[in-house]
C-alpha positions in Angstrom: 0.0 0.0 0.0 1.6 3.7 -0.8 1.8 5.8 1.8 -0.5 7.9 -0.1 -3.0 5.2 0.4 -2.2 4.6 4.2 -2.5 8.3 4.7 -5.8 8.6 3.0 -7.3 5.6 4.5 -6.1 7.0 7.9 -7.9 10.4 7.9 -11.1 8.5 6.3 -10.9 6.1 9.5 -10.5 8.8 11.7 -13.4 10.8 10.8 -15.2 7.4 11.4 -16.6 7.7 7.8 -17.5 4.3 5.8 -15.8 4.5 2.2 -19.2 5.1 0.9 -20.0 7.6 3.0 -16.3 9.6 2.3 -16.7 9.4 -1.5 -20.4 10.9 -1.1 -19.1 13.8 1.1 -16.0 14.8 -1.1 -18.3 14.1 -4.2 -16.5 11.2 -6.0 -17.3 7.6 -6.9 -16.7 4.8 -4.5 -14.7 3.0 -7.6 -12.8 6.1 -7.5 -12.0 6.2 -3.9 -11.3 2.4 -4.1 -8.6 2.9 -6.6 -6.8 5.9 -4.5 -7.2 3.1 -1.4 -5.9 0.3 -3.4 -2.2 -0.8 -3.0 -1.5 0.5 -6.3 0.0 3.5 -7.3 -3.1 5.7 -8.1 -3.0 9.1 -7.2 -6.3 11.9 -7.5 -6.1 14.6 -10.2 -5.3 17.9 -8.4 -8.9 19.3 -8.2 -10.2 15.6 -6.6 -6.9 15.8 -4.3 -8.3 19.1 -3.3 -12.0 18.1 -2.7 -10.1 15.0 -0.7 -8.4 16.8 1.7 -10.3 19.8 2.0 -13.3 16.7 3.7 -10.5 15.3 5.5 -9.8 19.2 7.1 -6.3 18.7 6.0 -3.5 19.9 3.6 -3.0 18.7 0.0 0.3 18.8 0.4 0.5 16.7 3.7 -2.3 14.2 2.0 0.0 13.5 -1.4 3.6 14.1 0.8 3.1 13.1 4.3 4.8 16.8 5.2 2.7 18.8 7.0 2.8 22.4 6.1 2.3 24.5 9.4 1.1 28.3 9.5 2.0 30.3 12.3 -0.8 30.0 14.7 -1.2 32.7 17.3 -1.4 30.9 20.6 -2.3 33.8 22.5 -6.3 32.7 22.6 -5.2 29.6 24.1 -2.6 30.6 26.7 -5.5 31.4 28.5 -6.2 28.2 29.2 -3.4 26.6 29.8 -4.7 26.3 33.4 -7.1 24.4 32.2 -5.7 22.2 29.9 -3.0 21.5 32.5 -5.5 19.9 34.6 -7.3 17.6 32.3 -4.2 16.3 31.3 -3.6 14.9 34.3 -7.3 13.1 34.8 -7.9 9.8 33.6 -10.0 8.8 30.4 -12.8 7.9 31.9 -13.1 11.0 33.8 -12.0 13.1 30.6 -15.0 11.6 28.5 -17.8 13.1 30.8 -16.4 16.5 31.2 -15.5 16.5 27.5 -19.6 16.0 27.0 -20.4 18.6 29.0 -18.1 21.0 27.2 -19.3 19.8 23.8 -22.5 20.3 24.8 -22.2 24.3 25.7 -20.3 24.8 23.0 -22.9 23.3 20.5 -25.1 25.2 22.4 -23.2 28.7 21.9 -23.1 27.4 17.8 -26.6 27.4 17.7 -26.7 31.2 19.1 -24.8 32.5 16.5 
């Protein structure tokens, strides 16, 4: 399998997507996808890479290259939780799971205001 492939089948599995379901979203055929999947060398035309990673939420470049191209992010907005963040780090899964809930549930709930 190309790394290509291994990468692409990655991010699909991560997203928790069937193949189906991935080819739908990004608006190519399953035989399609199955080809790019395969252990063959088949690589997506630029504009189907494009739809590809841009449903994945990732770069082109790190979907065909495995380099990941990283902008400068300004951390400031989350230095202010640090505090935070420092703490949860510390708890164990199965205490992390019900206070991610709750937090994914405000925050839906603050996406629906706006």
């Amino acid at each position: 399998m190309s790394d290509f492939s291994q990468r692409l089948r990655s991010e699909i599995d991560y997203l928790g997507l069937t193949q189906k379901e991935f080819a739908a979203k990004a608006g190519i055929k399953k035989r399609a996808l199955d080809a790019y999947l395969r252990t063959q060398q088949s690589m997506p035309p630029a504009d189907i890479a494009v739809k590809i990673a841009s449903v994945l939420g990732i770069s082109v470049e790190y979907l065909i290259t495995g380099k990941e191209y990283r902008q400068s992010v300004d951390i400031s907005a989350y230095l202010r939780f640090k505090d935070v963040i420092d703490d949860l780090a510390i708890l164990p899964a199965e205490t992390l799971e019900p206070i991610k809930a709750v937090i994914k549930a405000f925050a839906d709930n603050e996406r629906v205001k706006t």
